[in-house]
PyMOL Python script that loads the backbone (N, CA, C, O; Angstrom):
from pymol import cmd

cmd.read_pdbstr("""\
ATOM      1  N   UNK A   1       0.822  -1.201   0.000  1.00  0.00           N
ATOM      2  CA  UNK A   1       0.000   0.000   0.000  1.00  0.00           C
ATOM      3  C   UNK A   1       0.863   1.261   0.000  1.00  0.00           C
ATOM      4  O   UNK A   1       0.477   2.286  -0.561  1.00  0.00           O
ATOM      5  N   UNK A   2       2.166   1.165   0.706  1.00  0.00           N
ATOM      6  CA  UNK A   2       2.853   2.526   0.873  1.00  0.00           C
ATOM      7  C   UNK A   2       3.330   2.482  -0.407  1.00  0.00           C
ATOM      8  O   UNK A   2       3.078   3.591  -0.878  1.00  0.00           O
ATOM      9  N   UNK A   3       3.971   1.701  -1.366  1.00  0.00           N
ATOM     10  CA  UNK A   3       4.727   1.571  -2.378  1.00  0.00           C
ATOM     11  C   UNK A   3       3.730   1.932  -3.750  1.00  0.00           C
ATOM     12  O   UNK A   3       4.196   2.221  -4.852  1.00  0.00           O
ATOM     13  N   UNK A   4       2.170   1.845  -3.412  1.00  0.00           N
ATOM     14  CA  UNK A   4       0.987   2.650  -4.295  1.00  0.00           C
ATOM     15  C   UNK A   4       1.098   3.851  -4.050  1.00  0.00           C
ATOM     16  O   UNK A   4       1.112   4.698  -4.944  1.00  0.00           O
ATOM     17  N   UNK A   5       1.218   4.187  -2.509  1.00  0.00           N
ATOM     18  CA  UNK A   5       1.071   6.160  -2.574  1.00  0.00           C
ATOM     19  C   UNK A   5       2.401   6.800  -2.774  1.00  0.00           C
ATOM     20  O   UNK A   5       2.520   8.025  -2.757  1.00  0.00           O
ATOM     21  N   UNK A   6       3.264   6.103  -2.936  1.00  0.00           N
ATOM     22  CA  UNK A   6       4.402   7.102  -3.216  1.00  0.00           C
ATOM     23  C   UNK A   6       4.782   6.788  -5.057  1.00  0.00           C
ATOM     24  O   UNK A   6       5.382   7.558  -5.807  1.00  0.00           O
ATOM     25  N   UNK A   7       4.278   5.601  -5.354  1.00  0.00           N
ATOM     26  CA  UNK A   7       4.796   5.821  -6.698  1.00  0.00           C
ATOM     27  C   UNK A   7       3.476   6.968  -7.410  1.00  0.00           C
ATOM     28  O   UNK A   7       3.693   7.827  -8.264  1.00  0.00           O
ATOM     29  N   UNK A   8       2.187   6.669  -6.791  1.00  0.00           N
ATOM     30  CA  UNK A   8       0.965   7.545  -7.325  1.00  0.00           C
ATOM     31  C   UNK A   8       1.674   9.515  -6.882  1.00  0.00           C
ATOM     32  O   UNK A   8       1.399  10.545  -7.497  1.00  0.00           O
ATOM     33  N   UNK A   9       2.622   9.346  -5.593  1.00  0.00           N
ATOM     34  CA  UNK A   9       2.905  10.942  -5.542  1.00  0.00           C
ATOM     35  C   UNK A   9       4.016  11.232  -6.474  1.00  0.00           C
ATOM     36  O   UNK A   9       4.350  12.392  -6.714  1.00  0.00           O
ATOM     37  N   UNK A  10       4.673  10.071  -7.073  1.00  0.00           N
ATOM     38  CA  UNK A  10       6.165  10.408  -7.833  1.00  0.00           C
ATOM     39  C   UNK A  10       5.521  11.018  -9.321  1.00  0.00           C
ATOM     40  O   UNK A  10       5.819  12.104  -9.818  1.00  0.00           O
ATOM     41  N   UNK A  11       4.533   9.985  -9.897  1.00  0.00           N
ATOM     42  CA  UNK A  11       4.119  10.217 -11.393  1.00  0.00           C
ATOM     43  C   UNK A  11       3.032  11.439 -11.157  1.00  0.00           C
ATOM     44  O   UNK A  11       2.758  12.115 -12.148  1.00  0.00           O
ATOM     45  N   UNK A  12       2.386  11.765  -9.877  1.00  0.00           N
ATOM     46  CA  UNK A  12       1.481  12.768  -9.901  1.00  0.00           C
ATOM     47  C   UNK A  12       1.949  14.675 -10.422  1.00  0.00           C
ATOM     48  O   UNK A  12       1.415  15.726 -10.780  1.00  0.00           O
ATOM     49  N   UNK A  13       3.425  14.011 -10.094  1.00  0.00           N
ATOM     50  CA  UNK A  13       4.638  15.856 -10.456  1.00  0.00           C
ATOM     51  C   UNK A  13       4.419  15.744 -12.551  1.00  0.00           C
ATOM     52  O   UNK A  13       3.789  16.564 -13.218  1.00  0.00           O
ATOM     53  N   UNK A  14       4.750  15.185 -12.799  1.00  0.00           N
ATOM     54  CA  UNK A  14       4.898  15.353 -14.397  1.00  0.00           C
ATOM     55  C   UNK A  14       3.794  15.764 -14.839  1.00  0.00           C
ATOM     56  O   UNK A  14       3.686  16.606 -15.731  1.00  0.00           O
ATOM     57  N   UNK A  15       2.457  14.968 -14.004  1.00  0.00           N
ATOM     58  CA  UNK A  15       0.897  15.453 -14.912  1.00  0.00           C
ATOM     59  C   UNK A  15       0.653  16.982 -14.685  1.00  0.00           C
ATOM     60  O   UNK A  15       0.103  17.755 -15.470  1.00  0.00           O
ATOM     61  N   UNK A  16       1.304  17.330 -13.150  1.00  0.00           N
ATOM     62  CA  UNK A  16       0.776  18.728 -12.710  1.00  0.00           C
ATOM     63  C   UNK A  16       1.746  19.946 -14.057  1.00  0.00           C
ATOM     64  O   UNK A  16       1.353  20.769 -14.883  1.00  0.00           O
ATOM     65  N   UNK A  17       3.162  19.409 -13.610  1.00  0.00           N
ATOM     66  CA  UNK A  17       4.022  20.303 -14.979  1.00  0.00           C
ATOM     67  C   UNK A  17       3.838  20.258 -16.287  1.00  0.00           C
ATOM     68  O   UNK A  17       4.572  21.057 -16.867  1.00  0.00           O
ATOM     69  N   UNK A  18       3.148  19.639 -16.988  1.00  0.00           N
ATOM     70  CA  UNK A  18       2.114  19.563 -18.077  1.00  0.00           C
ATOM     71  C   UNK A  18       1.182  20.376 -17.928  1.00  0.00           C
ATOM     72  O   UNK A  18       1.539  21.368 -18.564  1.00  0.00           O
ATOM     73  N   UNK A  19       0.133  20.586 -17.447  1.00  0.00           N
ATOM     74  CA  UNK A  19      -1.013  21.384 -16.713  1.00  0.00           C
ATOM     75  C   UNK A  19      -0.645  22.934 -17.321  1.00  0.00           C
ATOM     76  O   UNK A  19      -1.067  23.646 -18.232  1.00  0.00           O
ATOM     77  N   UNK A  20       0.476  23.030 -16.186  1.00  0.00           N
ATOM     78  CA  UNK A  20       0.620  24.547 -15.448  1.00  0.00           C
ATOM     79  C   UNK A  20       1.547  24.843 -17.108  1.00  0.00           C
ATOM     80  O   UNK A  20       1.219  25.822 -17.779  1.00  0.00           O
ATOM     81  N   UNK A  21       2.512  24.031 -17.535  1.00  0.00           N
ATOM     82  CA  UNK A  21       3.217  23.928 -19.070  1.00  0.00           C
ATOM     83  C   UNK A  21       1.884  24.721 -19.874  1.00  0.00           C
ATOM     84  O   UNK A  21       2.012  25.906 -20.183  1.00  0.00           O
ATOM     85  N   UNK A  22       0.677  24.015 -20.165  1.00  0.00           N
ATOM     86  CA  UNK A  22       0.053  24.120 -21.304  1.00  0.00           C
ATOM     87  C   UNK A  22      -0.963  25.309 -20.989  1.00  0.00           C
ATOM     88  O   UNK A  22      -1.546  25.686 -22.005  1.00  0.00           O
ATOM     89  N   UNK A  23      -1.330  26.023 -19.766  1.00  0.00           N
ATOM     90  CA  UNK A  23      -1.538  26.868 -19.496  1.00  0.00           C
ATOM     91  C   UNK A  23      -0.946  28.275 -19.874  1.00  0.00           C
ATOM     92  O   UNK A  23      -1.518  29.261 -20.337  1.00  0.00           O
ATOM     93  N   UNK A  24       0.514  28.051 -19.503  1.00  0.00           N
ATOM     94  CA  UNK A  24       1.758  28.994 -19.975  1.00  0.00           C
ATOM     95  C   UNK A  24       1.581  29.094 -21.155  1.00  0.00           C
ATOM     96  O   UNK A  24       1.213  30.225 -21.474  1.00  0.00           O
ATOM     97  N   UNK A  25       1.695  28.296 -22.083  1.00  0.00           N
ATOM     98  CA  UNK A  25       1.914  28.142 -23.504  1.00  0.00           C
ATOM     99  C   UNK A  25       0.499  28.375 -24.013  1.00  0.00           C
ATOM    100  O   UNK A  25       0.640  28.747 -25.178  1.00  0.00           O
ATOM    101  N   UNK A  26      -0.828  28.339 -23.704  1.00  0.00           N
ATOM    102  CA  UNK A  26      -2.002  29.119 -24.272  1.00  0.00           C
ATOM    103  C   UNK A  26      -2.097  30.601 -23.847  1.00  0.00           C
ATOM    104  O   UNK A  26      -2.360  31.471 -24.678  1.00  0.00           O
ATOM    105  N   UNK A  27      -1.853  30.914 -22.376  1.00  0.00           N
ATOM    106  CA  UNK A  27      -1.767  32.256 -22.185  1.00  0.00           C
ATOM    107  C   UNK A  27      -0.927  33.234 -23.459  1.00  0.00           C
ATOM    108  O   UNK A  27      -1.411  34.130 -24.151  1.00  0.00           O
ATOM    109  N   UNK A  28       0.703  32.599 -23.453  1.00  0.00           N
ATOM    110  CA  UNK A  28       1.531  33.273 -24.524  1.00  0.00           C
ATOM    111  C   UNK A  28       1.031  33.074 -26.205  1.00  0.00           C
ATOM    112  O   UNK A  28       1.268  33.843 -27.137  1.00  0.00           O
ATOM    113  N   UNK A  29       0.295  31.827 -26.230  1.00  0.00           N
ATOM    114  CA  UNK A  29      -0.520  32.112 -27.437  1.00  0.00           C
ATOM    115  C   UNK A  29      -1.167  33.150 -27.645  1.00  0.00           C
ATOM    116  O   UNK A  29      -0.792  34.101 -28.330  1.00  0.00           O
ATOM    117  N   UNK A  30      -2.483  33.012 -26.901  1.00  0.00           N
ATOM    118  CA  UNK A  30      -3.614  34.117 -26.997  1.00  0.00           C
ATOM    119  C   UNK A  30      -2.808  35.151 -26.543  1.00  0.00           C
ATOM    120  O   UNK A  30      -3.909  35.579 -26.194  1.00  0.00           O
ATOM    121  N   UNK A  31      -1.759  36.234 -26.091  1.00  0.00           N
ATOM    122  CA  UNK A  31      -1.139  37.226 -26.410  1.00  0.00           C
ATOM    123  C   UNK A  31      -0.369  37.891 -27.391  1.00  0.00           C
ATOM    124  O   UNK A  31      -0.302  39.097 -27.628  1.00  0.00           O
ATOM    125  N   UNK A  32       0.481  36.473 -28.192  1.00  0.00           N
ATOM    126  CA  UNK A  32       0.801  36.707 -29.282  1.00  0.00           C
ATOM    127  C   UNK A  32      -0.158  36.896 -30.050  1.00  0.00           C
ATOM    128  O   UNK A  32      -0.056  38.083 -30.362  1.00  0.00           O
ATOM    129  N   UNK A  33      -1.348  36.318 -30.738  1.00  0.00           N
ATOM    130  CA  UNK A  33      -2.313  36.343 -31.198  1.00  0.00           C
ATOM    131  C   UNK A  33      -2.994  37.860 -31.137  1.00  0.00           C
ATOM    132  O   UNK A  33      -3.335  38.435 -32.171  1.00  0.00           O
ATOM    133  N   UNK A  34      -3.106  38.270 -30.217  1.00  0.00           N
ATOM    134  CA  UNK A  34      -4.022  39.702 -29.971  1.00  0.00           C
ATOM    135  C   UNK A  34      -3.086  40.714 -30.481  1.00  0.00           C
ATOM    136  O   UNK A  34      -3.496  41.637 -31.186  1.00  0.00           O
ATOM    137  N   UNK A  35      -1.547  40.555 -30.082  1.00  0.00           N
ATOM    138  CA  UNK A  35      -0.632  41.163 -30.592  1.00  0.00           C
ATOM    139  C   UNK A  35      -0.839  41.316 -31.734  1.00  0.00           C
ATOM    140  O   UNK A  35      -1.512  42.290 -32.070  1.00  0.00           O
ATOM    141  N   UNK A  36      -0.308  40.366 -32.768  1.00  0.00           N
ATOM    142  CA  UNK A  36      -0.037  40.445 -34.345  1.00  0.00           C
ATOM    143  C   UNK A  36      -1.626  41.123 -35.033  1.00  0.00           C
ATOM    144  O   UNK A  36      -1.573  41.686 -36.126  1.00  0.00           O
ATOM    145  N   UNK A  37      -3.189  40.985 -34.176  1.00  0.00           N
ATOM    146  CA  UNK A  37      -3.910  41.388 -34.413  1.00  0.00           C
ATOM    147  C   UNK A  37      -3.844  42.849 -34.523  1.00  0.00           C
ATOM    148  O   UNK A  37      -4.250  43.370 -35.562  1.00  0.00           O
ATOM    149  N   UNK A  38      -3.377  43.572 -33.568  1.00  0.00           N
ATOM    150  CA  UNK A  38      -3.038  44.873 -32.836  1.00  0.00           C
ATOM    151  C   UNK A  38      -1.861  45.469 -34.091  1.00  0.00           C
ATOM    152  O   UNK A  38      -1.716  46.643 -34.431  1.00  0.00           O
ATOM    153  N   UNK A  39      -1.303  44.562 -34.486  1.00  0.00           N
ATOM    154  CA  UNK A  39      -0.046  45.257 -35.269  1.00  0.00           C
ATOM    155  C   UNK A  39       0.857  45.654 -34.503  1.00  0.00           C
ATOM    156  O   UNK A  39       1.452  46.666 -34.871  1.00  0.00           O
ATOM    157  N   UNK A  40       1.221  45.092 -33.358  1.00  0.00           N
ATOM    158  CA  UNK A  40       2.414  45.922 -32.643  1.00  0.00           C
ATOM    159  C   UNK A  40       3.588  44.231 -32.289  1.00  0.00           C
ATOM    160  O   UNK A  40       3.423  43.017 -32.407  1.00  0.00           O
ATOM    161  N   UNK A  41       4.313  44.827 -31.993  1.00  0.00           N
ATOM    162  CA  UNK A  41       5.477  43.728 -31.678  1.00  0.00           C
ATOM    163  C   UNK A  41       5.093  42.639 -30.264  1.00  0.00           C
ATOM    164  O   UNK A  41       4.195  42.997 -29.502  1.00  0.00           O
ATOM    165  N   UNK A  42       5.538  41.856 -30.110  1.00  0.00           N
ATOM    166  CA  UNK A  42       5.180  41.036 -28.749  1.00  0.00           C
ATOM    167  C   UNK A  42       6.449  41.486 -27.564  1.00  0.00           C
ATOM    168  O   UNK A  42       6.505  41.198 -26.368  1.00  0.00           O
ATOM    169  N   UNK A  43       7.365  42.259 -28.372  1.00  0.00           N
ATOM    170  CA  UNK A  43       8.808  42.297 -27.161  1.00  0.00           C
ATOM    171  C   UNK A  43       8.426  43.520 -27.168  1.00  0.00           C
ATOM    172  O   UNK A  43       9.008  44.352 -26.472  1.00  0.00           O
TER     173      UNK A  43
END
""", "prot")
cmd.dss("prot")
cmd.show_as("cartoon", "prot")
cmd.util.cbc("prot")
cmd.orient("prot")
């Protein structure tokens, strides 16, 4: 049973950094996006 909750807490880190990853990476989408709409630079 202990050797279920710690391998379930080891693989539970990669799903969360994926998550918070693809969050990052739609936020900077939809800014670039509004940007190039806007006509102005993203930097």
């Amino acid at each position: 049973m202990e050797t279920m909750l710690l391998t379930t807490y080891v693989l539970m880190w990669p799903a969360l950094v994926l998550i918070v990853f693809g969050v990052l990476v739609r936020g900077f989408i939809s800014d670039w996006q509004k940007a190039r709409d806007e006509g102005r630079d993203m930097i």
